[in-house]
C-alpha positions in Angstrom: 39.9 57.9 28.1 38.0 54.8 28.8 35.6 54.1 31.6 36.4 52.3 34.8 34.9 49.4 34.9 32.6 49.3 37.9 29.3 47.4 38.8 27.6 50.2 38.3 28.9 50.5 34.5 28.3 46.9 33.3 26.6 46.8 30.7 25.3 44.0 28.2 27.1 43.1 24.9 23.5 43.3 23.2 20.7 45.5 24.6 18.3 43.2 26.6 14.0 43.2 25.5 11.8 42.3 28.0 9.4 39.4 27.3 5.8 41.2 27.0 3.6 40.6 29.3 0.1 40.2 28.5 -2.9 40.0 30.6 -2.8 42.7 32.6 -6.1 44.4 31.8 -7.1 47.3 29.6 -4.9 49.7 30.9 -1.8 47.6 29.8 -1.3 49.0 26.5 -3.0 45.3 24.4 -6.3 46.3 25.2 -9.3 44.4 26.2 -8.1 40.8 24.7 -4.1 41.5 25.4 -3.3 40.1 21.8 -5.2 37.1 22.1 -7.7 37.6 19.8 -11.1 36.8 20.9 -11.8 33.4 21.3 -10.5 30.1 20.8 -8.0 27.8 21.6 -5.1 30.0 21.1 -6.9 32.3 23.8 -7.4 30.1 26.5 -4.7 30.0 29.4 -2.1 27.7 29.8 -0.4 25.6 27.0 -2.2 25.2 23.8 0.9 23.2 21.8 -0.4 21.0 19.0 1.1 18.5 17.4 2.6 18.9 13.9 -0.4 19.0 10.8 -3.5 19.2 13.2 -5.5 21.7 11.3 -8.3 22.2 14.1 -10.0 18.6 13.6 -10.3 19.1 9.9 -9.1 16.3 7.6 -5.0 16.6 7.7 -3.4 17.2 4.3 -1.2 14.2 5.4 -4.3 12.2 5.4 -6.2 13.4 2.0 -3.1 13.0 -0.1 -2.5 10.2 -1.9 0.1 7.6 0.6 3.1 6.4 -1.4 4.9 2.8 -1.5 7.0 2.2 1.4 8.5 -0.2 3.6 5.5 -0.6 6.1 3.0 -0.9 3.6 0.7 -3.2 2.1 1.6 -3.8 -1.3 5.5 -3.3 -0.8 6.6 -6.7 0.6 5.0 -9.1 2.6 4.8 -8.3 6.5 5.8 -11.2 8.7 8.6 -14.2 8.6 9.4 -14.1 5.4 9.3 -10.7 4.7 11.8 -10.7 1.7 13.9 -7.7 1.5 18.0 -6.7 -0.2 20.5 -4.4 0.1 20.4 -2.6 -3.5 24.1 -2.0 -5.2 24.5 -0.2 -8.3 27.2 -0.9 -11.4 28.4 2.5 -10.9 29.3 1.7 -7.2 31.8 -1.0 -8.5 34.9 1.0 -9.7 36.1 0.9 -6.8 37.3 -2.4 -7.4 40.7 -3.0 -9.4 40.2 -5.0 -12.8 40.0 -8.8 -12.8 38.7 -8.3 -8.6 36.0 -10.5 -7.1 32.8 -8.8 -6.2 31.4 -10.2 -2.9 29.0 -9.6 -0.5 32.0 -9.1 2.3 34.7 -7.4 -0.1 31.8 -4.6 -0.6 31.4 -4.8 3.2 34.9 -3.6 3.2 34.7 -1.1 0.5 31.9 0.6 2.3 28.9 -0.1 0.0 27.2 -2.3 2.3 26.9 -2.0 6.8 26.8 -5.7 6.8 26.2 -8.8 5.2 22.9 -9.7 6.8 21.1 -8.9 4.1 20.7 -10.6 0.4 22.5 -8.6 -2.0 21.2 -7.1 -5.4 22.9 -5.4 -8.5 21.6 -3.0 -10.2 22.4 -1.6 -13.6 22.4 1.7 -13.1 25.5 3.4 -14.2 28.9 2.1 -16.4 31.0 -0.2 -15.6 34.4 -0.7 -17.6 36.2 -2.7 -15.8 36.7 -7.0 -15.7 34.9 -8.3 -12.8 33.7 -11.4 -11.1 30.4 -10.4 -9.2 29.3 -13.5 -6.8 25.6 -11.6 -5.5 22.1 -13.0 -4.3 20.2 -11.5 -7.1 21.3 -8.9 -9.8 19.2 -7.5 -12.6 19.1 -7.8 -16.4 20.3 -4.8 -17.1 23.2 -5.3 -14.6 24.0 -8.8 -15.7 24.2 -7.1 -19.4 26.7 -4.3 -18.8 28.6 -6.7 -16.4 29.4 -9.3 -19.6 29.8 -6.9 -22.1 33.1 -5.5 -19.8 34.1 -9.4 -20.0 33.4 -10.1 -16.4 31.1 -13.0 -15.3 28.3 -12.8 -12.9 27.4 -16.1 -10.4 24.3 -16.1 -8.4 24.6 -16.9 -4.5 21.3 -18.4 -4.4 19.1 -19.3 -7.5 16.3 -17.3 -8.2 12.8 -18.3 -8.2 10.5 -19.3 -10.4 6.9 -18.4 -10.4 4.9 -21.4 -11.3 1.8 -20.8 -13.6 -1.3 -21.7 -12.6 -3.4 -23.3 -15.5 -6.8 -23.4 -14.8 -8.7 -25.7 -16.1 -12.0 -24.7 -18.4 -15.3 -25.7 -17.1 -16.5 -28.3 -19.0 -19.9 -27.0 -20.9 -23.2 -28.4 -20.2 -24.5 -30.7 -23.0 -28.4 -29.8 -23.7 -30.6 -32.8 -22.7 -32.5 -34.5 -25.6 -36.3 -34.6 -25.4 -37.1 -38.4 -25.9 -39.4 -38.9 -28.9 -42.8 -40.1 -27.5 -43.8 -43.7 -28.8 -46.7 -44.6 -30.7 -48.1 -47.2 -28.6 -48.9 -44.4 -26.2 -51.4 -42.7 -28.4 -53.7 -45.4 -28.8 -53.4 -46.5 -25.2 -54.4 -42.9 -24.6 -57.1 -43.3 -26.5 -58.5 -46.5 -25.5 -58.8 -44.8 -22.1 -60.5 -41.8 -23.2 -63.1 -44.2 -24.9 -63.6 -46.7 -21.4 -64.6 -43.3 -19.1 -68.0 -42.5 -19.7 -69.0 -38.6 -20.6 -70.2 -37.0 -17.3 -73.8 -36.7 -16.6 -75.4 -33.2 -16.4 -75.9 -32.4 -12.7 -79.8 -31.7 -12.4 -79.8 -28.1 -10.4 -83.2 -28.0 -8.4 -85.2 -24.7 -8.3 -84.8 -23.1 -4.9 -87.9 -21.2 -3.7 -87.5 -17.7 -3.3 -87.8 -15.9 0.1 -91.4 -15.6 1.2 -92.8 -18.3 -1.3 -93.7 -21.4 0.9 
């Protein structure tokens, strides 16, 4: 026979656990810190959230490992106007065309490989590809170029690539080492003659001071 239900018989479809309350002094059951521990942040009242990897002021271990490449830093493209960036595509990506199809930045827009066409467009050559296409792309890769001709298709660049110009730097030229000029003969005797025309100095005649107390 079951129950009537009444207010007085409702009960919960899970058994309810009160939230503990701490704080309440040594008679509370927790003791003198009320499972706080002793001291410290974690002890104090109020919130004491921190945010994710703080490790108490310590060096984070976001900050000692070693940062990776990536699209804000330094040495991954250059920050600014012409920041040059493109939307990488993969062989393997292109069977979803049908054989002897023309690979473009707006038919992969509608194959769903690309969002938009906004960005410059590069093939990559991971993967097979086994079926005869005509790829018209911003930039595509050796290895994508190779696989793309050996399947009999032909590949045509939207925009021509760059090429870096090398600098040549010019060698210093080397200092040649300055000659001593050969001193002439007719300066030796000239030097001579004048030795002979200045007459030897005379002996300078010291006079006998008296000594202190002789007068």
């Amino acid at each position: 026979m079951t129950e009537k239900l009444t207010l007085h018989t409702i009960k919960p479809a899970q058994d309810r656990k009160g939230r503990k309350r701490v704080g309440r002094g040594q008679s509370s059951g927790k003791g003198r810190y009320s499972g706080r521990g002793i001291k410290g942040q974690k002890s104090r009242s109020g919130s004491h959230k921190m945010r994710a990897g703080f490790e108490g002021g310590q060096m984070p271990i976001y900050m000692r490992l070693g940062k990776q490449r990536g699209a804000t830093s330094k040495d991954a493209m250059p920050i600014g106007p012409f920041r040059t960036s493109t939307a990488p595509v993969n062989v393997s990506a292109l069977d979803r065309f049908d054989d002897g199809a023309e690979v473009t930045p707006e038919s992969l827009v509608e194959k769903g490989l690309l969002k938009n066409t906004k960005t410059d467009v590069k093939l990559l050559g991971n993967g097979e590809l086994k079926k005869k296409l005509t790829v018209r792309v911003h930039a595509i890769s050796a290895t994508a170029r190779e696989k793309v001709e050996q399947a009999g298709g032909t590949v045509a660049l939207l925009k021509e690539p760059k090429v870096k110009k090398k600098q040549h730097h010019k060698p210093k030229p080397k200092s040649e080492p300055v000659a001593a000029e050969p001193e002439s003969e007719s300066a030796a005797p000239e030097a001579e003659a004048s030795e002979a025309e200045t007459p030897p100095e005379s002996p300078v005649e010291t006079a006998e001071q008296p000594e202190p107390g002789e007068e």
